[in-house]
C-alpha positions as CSV (number, residue, x, y, z in Angstrom):
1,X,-58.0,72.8,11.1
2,X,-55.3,74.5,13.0
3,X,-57.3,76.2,15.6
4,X,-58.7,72.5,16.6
5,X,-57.1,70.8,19.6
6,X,-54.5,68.8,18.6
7,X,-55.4,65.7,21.0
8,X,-59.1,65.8,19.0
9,X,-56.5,65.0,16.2
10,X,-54.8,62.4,18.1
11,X,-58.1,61.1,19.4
12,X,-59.6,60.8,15.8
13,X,-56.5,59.0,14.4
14,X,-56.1,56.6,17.5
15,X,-59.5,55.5,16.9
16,X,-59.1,54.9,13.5
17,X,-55.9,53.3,13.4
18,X,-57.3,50.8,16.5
19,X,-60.2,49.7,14.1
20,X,-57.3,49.0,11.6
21,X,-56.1,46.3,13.9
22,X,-53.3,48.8,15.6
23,X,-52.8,49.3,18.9
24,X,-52.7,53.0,20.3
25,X,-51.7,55.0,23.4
26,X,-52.4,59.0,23.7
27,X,-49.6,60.4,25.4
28,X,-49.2,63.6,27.2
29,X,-45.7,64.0,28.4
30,X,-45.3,67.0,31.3
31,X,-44.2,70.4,29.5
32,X,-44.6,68.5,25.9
33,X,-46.8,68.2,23.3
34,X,-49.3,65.3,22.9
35,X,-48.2,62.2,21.0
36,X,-49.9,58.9,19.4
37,X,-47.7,56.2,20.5
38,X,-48.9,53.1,18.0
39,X,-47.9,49.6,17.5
40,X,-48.5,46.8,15.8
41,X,-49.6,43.9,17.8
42,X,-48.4,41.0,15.2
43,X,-45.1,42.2,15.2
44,X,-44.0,44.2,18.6
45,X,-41.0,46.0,17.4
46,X,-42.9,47.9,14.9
47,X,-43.8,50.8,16.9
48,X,-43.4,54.8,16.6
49,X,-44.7,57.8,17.5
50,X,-46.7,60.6,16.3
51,X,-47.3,64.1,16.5
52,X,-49.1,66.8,15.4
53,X,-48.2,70.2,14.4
54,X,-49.4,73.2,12.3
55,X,-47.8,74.3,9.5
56,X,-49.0,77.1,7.4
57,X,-52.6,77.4,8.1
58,X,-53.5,73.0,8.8
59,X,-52.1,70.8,11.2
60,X,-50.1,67.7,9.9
61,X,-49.3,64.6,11.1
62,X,-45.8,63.5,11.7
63,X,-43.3,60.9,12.6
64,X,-41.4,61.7,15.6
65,X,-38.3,61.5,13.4
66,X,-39.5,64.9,11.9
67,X,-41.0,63.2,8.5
68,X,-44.5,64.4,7.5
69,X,-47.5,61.7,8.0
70,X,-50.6,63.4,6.5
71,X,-52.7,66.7,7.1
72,X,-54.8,66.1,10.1
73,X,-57.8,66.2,7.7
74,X,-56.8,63.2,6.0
75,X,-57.4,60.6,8.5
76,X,-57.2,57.9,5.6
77,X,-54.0,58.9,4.2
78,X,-52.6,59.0,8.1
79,X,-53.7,55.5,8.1
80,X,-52.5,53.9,5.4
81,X,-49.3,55.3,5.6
82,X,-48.8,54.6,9.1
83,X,-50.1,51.0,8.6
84,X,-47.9,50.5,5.6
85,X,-44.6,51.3,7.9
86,X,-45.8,49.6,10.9
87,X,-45.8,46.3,8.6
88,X,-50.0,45.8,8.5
89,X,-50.7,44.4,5.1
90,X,-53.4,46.5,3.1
């Protein structure tokens, strides 16, 4: 999983987490890494960021406040929990 390009990642979970009612924005900041910017629409405050790094030998997802999300080969899991903190009901 690590040798994929981390924006596939991003790309894969944006689209994902849009279906789940979510709205998404792939960022690519000069000099930094990529970043998911997500938010809920039914409640606008509710909004973070997220990033992906490798650790070990798989890339993770993770908040931009350094917490992990889910290995990037658990789209699911990255959803759910990023749905659950945004405030979307299951």
């Amino acid at each position: 999983m690590a040798t994929e390009s981390p924006y596939r990642h991003l790309e894969e979970l944006a689209a994902r987490l849009s279906r789940a009612g979510l709205c998404t924005r792939l960022e690519e900041p000069l000099g930094r890494a990529p970043r998911l910017h997500v938010l809920n629409p039914d409640l606008p405050v509710a909004e973070e960021h997220v990033i992906i790094e490798a650790c070990s030998d798989e890339a993770w997802f993770w908040w931009a406040w350094a917490e992990r999300i889910a290995p990037a080969g658990e789209l699911d899991r990255a959803v759910d929990d990023i749905r659950r903190v945004l405030g979307v009901a299951a």
